[in-house]
C-alpha angles and dihedrals in degrees: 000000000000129000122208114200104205110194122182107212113267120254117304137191116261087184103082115081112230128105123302094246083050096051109126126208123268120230093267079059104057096036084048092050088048091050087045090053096041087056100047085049083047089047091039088236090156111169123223093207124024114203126187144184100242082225104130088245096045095044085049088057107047086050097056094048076047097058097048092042091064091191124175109247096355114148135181112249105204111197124181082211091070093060121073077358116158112206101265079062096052087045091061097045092056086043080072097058116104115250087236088075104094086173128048123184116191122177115200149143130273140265085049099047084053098048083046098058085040093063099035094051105023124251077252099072095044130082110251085247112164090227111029095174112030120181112305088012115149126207122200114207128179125200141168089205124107113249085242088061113043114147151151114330095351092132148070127213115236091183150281122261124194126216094229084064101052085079088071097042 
């Protein structure tokens, strides 16, 4: 059984004006992707692979759950793949990832992340919320599929946990 840990990026300042790749995170942000990190290591949630969007907000986030992950011989693997990615693309991304990773975080943008869970679990098993996945949002997938070999349907959904509840947890 694997487990794929799906993160959209934490809140980030549109204010500023730089590129959108460029777009840092606001202070909500950074306070949201610290919280995310403190509950997977709670949970002992601890990933064997961390992939990121190499966008300014995504990266940002995946270094502050890293930080708080503390995790022996854990890296960031940034992909440009991850950022403006469709799923095929994702797809391919997590086709790279060794076998020996039970446990996979990737921390992304929507809508891809989205379009991602969508085909993984079915539109069927997920509420018709109109975000699925808001801002610091984690998705817990499982699957008994090779990363080499995700398709249509292959996962279930564990759950989805939202960074404005971590504070209750």
């Amino acid at each position: 059984m694997k487990e794929l840990l799906l993160v959209r990026h934490a809140k980030s300042d549109r204010n500023i004006d730089v590129s959108d790749i460029e777009r840092p995170l606001k202070k909500r942000g950074k306070r949201d992707a610290k919280n995310v990190g403190e509950w997977l290591k709670k949970k002992n949630l601890l990933p064997d692979m961390l992939l990121s969007s190499p966008a300014r907000r995504a990266i940002d986030t995946a270094r502050l759950i890293f930080d708080e992950l503390d995790v022996d011989g854990l890296v960031i693997h940034e992909d440009e793949f991850l950022y403006a990615a469709d799923v095929k693309q994702l797809k391919s991304v997590l086709a790279n990832c060794p076998e020996t990773a039970q446990r996979v975080l990737l921390v992304g943008h929507n809508p891809e992340l989205e379009d991602l869970l969508i085909y993984l679990v079915g539109a069927d098993e997920l509420s018709d919320a109109e975000k699925l996945l808001p801002t610091a949002a984690l998705a817990r997938l499982t699957l008994e599929t090779p990363w080499s070999d995700l398709h249509e349907g292959c996962a279930e959904l564990s759950s989805i946990t939202y960074a404005k509840t971590l504070l209750d947890e």
